[in-house]
TORKELUM-421464 format. One record per residue (C-alpha): residue in three letters; y, x, z. Coordinates in steps of 0.02 Angstrom, whole numbers, plus 50000, padded with zeros to 5 digits. Example, Ala and Ser with C-alpha at 12.3 -4.5 7.8 and 13.67 -1.06 7.14 Angstrom:
% residues 2
ALA497755061550390SER499475068450357
***
This chain:
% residues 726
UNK544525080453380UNK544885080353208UNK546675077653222UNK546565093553362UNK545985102453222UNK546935098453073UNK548515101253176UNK547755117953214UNK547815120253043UNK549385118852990UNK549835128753136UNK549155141553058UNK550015140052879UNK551635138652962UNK551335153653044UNK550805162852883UNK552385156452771UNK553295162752912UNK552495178252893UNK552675180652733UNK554535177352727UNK554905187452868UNK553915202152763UNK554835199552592UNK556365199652692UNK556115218252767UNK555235220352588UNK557185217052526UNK557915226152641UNK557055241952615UNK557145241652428UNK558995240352438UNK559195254052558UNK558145264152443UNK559315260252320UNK560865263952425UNK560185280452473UNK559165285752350UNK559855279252183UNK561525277352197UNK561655290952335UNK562825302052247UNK563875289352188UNK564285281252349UNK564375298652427UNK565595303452314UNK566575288652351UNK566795291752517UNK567295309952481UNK568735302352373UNK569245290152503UNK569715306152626UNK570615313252478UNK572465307252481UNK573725311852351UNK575655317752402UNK576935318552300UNK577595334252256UNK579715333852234UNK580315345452072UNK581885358052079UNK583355345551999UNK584175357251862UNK585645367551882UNK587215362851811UNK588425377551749UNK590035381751682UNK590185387351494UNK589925406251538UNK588455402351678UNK589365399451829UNK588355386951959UNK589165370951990UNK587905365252069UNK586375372952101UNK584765371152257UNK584445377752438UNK583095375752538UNK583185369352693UNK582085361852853UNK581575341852824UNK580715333752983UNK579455318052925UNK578295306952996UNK576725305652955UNK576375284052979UNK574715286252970UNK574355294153095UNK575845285353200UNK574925270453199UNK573445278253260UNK574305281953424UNK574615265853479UNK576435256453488UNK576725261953655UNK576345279853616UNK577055278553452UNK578805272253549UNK578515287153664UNK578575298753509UNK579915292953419UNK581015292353574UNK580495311953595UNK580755314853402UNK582375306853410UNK583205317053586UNK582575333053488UNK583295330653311UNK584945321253387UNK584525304753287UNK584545287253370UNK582645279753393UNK583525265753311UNK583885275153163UNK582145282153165UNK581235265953153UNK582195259453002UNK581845273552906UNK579945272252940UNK580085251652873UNK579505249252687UNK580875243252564UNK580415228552536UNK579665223352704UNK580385210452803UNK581785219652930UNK582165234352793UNK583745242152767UNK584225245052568UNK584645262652555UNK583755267852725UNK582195260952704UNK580485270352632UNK580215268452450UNK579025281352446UNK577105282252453UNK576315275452582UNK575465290952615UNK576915300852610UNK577775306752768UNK579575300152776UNK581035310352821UNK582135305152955UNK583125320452960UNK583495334852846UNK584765349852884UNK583575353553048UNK584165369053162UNK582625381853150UNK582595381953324UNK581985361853323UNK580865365653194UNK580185379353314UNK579755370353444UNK579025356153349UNK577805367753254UNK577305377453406UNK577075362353529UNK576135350453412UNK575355340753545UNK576925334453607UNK577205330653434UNK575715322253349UNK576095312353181UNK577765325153152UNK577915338552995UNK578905350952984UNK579205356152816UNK580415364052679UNK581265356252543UNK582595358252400UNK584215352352424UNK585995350252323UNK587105364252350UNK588715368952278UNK589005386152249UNK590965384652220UNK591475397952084UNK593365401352129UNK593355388652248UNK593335375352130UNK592805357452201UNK592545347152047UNK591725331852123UNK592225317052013UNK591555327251881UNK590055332551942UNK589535317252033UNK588075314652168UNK586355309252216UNK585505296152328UNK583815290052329UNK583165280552197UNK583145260952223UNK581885246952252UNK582355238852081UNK582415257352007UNK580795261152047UNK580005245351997UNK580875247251807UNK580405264251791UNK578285257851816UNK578755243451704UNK579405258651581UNK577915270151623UNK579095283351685UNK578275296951778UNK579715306351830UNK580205294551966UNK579375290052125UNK579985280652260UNK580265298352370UNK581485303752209UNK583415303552191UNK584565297652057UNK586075303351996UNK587495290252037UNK589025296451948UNK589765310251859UNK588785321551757UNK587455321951902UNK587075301351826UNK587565304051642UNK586165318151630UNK584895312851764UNK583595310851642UNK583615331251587UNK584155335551762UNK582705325751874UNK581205335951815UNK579335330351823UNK578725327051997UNK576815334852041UNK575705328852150UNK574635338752300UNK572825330852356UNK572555333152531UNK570875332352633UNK570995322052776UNK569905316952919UNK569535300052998UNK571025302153097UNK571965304552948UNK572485323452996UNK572815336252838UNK571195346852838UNK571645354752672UNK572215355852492UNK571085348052369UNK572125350352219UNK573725350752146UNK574775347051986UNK576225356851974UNK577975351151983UNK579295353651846UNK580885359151862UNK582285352551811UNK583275357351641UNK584885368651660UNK586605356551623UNK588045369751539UNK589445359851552UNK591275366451440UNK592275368051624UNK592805384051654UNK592695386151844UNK593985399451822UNK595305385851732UNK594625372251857UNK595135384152019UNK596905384651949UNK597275365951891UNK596315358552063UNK597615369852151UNK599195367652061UNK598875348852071UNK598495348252268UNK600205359652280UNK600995348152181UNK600825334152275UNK601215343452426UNK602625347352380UNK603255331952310UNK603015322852493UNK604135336852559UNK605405332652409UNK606955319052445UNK606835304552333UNK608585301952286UNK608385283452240UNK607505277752377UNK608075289552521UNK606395295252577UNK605195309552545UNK604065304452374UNK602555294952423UNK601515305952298UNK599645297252356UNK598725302752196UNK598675314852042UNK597855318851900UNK597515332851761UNK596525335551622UNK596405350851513UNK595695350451353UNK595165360351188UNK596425354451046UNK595285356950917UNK593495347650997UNK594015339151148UNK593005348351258UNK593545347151433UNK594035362951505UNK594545358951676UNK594725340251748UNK595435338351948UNK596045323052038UNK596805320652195UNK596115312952339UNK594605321552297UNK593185323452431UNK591765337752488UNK589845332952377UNK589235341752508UNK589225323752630UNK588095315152495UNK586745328352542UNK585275323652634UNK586035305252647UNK588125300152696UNK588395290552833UNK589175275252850UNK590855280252941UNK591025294352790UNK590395280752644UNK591825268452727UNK593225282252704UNK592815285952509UNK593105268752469UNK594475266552594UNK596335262852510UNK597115271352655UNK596255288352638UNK596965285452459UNK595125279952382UNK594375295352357UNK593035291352275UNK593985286052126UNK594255300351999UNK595985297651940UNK595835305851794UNK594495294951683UNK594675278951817UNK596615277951872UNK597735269751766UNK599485271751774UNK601125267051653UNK601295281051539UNK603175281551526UNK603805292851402UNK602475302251377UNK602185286951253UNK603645289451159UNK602865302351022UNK601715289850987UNK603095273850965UNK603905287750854UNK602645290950731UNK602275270950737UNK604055268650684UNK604065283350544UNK602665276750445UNK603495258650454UNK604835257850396UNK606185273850474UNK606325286750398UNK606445306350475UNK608535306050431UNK608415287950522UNK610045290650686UNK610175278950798UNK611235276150959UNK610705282851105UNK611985273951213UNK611885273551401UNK611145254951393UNK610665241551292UNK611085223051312UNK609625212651295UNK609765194751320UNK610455194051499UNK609585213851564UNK610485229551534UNK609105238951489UNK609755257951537UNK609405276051504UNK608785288551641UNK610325290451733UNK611415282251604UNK611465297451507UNK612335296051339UNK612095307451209UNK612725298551017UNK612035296350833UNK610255306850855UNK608575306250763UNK607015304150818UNK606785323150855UNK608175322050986UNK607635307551038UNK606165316151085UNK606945333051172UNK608235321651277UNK607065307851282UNK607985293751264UNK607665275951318UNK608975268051211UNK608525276051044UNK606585266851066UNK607285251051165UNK608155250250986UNK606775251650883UNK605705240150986UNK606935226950985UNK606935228950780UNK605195227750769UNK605205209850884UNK606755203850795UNK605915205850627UNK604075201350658UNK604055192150824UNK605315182650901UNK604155168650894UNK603665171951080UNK602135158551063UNK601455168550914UNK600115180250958UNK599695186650809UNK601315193150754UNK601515209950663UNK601945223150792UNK601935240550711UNK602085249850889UNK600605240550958UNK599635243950789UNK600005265050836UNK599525264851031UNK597825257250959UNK597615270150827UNK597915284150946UNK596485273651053UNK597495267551184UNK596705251551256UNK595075257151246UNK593805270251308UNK593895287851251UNK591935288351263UNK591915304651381UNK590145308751434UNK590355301451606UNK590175284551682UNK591355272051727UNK592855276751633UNK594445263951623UNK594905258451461UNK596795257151518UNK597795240651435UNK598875237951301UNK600255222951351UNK600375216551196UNK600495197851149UNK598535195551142UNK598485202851321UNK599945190751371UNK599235175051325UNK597455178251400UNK598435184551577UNK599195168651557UNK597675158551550UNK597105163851684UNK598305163951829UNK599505150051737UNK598395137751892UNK598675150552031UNK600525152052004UNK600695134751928UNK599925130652108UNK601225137652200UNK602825130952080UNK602265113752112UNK602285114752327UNK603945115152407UNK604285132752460UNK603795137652624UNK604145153152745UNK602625163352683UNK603445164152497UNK604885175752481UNK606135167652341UNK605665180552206UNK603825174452207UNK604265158652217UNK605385159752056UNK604265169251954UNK602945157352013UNK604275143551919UNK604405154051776UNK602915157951761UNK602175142151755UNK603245135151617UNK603075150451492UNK602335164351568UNK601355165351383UNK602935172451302UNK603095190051207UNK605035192051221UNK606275204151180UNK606105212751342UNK604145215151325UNK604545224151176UNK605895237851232UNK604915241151387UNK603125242751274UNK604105257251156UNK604575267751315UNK602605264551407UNK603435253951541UNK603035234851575UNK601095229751587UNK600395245051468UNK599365255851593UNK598165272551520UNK597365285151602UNK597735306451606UNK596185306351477UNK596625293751364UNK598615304151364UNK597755319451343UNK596545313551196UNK598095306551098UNK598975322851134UNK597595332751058UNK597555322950901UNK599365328750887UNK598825345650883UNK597365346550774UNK598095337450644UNK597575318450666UNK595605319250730UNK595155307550874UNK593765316450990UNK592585309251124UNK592785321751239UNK591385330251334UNK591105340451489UNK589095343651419UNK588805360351290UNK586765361751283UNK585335358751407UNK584395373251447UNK582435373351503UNK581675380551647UNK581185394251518UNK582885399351461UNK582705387351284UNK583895379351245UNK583285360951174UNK584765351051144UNK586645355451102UNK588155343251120UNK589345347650985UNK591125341150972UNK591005319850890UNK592335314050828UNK592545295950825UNK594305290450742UNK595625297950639UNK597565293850636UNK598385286550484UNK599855296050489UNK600495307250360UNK600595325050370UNK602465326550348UNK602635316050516UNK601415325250607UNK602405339550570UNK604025333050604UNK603295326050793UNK602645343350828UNK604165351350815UNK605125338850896UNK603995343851061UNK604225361951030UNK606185356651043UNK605535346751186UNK605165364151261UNK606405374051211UNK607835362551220UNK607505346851315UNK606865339851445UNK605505354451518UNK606565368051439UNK607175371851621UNK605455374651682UNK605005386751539UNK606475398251574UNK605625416651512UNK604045411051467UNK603435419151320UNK603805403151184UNK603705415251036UNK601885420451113UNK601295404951167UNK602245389651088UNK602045373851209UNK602365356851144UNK602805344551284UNK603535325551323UNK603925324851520UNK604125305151595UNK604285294951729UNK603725279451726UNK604585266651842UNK603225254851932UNK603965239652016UNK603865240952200UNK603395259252215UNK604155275352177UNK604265283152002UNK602585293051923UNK602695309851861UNK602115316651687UNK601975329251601UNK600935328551410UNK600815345051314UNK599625354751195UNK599655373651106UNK598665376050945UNK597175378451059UNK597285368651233UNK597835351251302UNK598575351751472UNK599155332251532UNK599525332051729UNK600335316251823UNK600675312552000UNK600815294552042UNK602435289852145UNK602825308452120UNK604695305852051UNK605305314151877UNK604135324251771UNK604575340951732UNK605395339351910UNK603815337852011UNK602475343651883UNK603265354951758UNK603055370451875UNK601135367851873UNK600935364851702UNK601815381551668UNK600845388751792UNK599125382951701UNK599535389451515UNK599915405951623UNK598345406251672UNK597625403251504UNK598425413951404UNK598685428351546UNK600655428951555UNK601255441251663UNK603305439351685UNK603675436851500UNK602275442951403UNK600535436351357UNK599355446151372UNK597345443251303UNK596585453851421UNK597145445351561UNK596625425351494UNK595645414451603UNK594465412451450UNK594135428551355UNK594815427451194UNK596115415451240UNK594965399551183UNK593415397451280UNK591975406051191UNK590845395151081UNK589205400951115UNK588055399251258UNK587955407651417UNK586785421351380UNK585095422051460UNK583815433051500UNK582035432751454UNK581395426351626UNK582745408951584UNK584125416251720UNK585695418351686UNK586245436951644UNK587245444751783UNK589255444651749UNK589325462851691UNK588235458651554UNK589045443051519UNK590795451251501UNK590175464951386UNK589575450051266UNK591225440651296UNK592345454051258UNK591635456951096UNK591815438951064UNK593655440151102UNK594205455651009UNK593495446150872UNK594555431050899UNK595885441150930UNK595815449050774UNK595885431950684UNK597445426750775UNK598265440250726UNK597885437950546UNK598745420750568UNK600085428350620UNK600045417150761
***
């Protein structure tokens, strides 16, 4: 009985701990939903507000880039972008998802496949580089831009049938084309900004990028993406628990771009990009006497520049292609033919990247070389119709023979034989040592001066910095194909290696390291191994004219805000100067007027008007072993620069001494055999130094205006010239 009721007991205590801990737990329970609600009921509530607050990114207006008087170059247009929203896509399930994007994609004319890539993260496994998102995650993802209005129609007015789809506008690249100018290896393009991009510019703090933002990939479009890009803003959107847009909830302003006035003169431009497309035309129509065939002619170049600050008036290069197919992304048929080499590599802007044998367009600079070592301007030597040099006739341009001249006929006639002469000096005195790589070479010494061999520093990316053969090059080419060639001497010769390769293979091996005699006569005429580009030629040519002042050119003048400020200038830098006296200078100058008037391009000047507008010029064609001869042309005024080339063109004044002409007519306004002021490309004669003029709202003032302001500016030049007594 006891034991009944002692169990009883503890029965009982059980049941009260229980009790009690069933009690302190409900006591717990309502003291933290007091808390919850009660307390911290704002701050929770205001939490979940901000969760159903997402932010979007809003794009800036990339800055326009003009001409020097205000032209567009490239400028915006808006036009229809269809997105996805993902968000919301997932919320419809895969198969309705795949039911969507197959009706998205039969609509807009883009493959489902397509579609679905461009919805994948960068970085995800199965992503694309360069068609993959990089964006936000919130951010709905284009996967087609350019849309008809009649497809944006029907997806804003049926949006049942298209859930998760937006329908929006947005700015665009365009490229207004002043004169019909094209100007695409200049001006460069865009495509959207990379994975690794995107992650250095958080690692920087950069807020102008974003993974939805595009870069600037070459040309001036890359150089000056930093002033161009803008400041992106950003929109905050109320959304529901589906996700679905229920309103704005906020925004931060975008910045526009800054305004990029460039020194081309879209009038200039119009006229060199055509003469140099005409040009080449017409050379593939021309018989090649030598070969028997019409010129191959497959690329060209021209560069016009201001003598006095290297300033780049007007830059072409043939094959060129439209910056329009960059816009809104370039597909991968189109991508494949601007790097293809049978299109002709269009991609590759001829006149900063292509480097070609100079010919003797490199003669003025072998003669100044030779006049401040050592000859003097009363030195005559023969200009026979060849040279013997060990077992090579070396030979003039048709075996032309013309006496006892100077280095001013030299010039005008331009003769081989005079230089191979004063090469072959040079080696015989210095350098027949042909192991000895540092020995004196005067001519080599003067191509560096004039800075051949290396960049010109132009303000635009991935310029060539051409070669200088000289011994230094020789014995480093040496070094590193003596195995590959050294390979081939030591295997008996077999049906895939024609006997000339297989001989200079031989040779090759055994002393390809040697500087002789023959390196030499072809290096003073720019033949052999030397290669430059148009810019670097027309660069040297302009330190001819101003009197000895190496410039980096530039295509930038000033950036310009969105308000019309202007906040940075770009004024001429020089960055060498030529150690060459006066006296020489002199005497080369008017060796090129003879040049002109005389020699070699005299023919194509016939009634232009020299005592108006004297033209200093060196025409060449350099021969290029397997391939037909390229064309040059190098000349300069007291105020412009105008170099033009066409590769496998044929002789130089021949193929490209009508378009030259035809360009200095255009910038000094000859009409039949007058110049006339009124009638210049550039008012004034010189382009105008100031800034295009703006109005108070930051636009650019309408042309009337413009010309009032630039004819002032040019009576005033004007005036000066004529107190020259030019």
């Amino acid at each position: 009985m006891a034991a009944t009721v002692e169990g009883s007991r503890r029965s009982r205590l059980r049941l009260v701990v229980i009790q009690a801990l069933v009690f302190s737990l409900f006591a717990t329970l309502l003291g933290r939903l007091y808390f919850i609600q009660v307390v911290s009921g704002e701050q929770y509530t205001a939490q979940a507000a901000s969760q159903s607050v997402r932010e979007v990114v809003v794009q800036p207006e990339r800055g326009l880039i003009v001409d020097d008087v205000g032209r567009p170059l490239v400028a915006n247009r808006t036009t229809w972008v269809v997105s996805v929203d993902r968000t919301l896509l997932e919320k419809l399930g895969e198969h309705q998802a795949e039911r969507l994007i197959a009706r998205l994609a039969k609509v807009v004319d883009v493959r489902p496949a397509v579609i679905r890539r461009k919805l994948v993260n960068c970085g995800q496994e199965g992503s694309v580089p360069g068609v993959c998102w990089n964006g936000s995650p919130y951010q709905p993802v284009p996967v087609d831009t350019d849309v008809d209005q009649q497809v944006v129609l029907r997806i804003l007015e049926q949006p049942e049938d298209f859930p998760a789809v937006v329908a929006e506008q947005q700015s665009v690249r365009s490229y207004p084309s002043p004169y019909g100018v094209n100007l695409a290896h200049v001006l460069g393009y865009l495509s959207p900004v990379t994975e690794d991009e995107f992650d250095q510019a958080r690692e920087d703090d950069d807020p102008s990028l974003n993974g939805a933002s595009v870069v600037g990939r070459a040309g001036v479009e890359k150089q000056y993406d930093a002033w161009l890009r803008g400041m992106p803003g950003y929109k905050r959107v109320a959304v529901d628990s589906m996700g679905r847009v229920r309103g704005d909830d906020g925004e931060v302003q975008a910045e526009p771009g800054h305004t990029l006035v460039t020194s081309i003169d879209a009038k200039v431009q119009s006229v060199v990009e055509r003469q140099l497309a005409d040009t080449i035309a017409t050379a593939r129509r021309t018989h090649d006497k030598v070969t028997g065939r019409n010129y191959v002619a497959d690329s060209g170049a021209a560069v016009v520049l201001e003598a006095d600050t290297g300033r780049v008036v007007a830059m072409a290069s043939q094959p060129t292609y439209d910056p329009e197919v960059w816009v809104g992304g370039i597909g991968k048929k189109q991508l494949a033919r601007l790097y293809s080499e049978k299109a002709g590599t269009p991609l590759l802007g001829r006149a900063t990247q292509g480097q070609f044998a100079p010919g003797s367009t490199w003669k003025p600079f072998m003669a100044t070389g030779a006049l401040t070592n050592g000859y003097g301007l009363d030195t005559r030597l023969n200009c026979s119709s060849s040279l013997q040099v060990g077992n090579r006739a070396f030979k003039n341009y048709e075996s032309g023979a013309h006496g006892s001249i100077g280095f001013d006929r030299a010039l005008e006639v331009s003769c081989n034989t005079f230089f191979y002469r004063v090469g072959l000096d040079y080696w015989q005195r210095f350098g027949s040592d042909v192991a000895d790589v540092k020995a004196k070479d005067p001519l080599v010494a003067e191509a560096k001066e004039f800075g051949f061999g290396s960049e010109s520093g132009i303000d635009l990316p991935g310029e060539a910095a051409g070669r200088i053969a000289d011994r230094t090059w020789k014995r480093s080419y040496y070094e590193s194909m003596k195995d590959y060639y050294c390979g081939i001497s030591r295997k008996p010769q077999d049906a895939d290696t024609s006997d000339f390769v297989y001989t200079f293979a031989r040779e090759f091996c055994v002393e390809g390291f040697a500087y002789r005699a023959g390196d030499a006569v072809n290096f003073a005429i720019g033949q052999g191994d030397t290669i430059a580009t148009p810019l670097q030629v027309a660069r040297a040519y302009a330190a001819l004219a101003n009197g000895g002042t190496l410039y980096a050119p530039r295509v930038a003048k000033a950036v310009v805000d969105p308000a019309g400020a202007v906040v940075r200038t770009f004024k001429p830098k020089k960055v060498g100067r030529v150690d060459v006296p006066k006296r020489v200078l002199s005497y080369i100058d008017e060796a090129l007027k003879g040049v002109s008037t005389r020699g070699t391009m005299a023919w194509r000047l016939g009634g232009f008007p020299l005592d108006q507008v004297q033209i200093r010029a060196k025409t060449g064609s350099a021969e290029v072993y397997g391939k037909q001869s390229t064309s040059w042309v190098a000349s300069y005024t007291e105020d412009y620069v105008v170099v033009m080339m066409v590769s496998q063109g044929g002789t130089g004044s021949g193929t490209v001494g009508p378009a030259v002409r035809a360009i200095y007519e255009t910038l000094y306004g000859v009409r039949g055999d007058r110049a006339d002021p009124a009638k210049a490309a550039i008012v004034g004669v010189t382009p105008p130094r100031g800034l295009p003029v703006f109005a108070q709202d930051g636009s650019i003032l309408p042309p009337a205006a413009q010309r009032a302001g630039e004819e002032k500016a040019g009576q005033r030049k004007a005036g000066q010239r004529k107190g020259r007594g030019r």
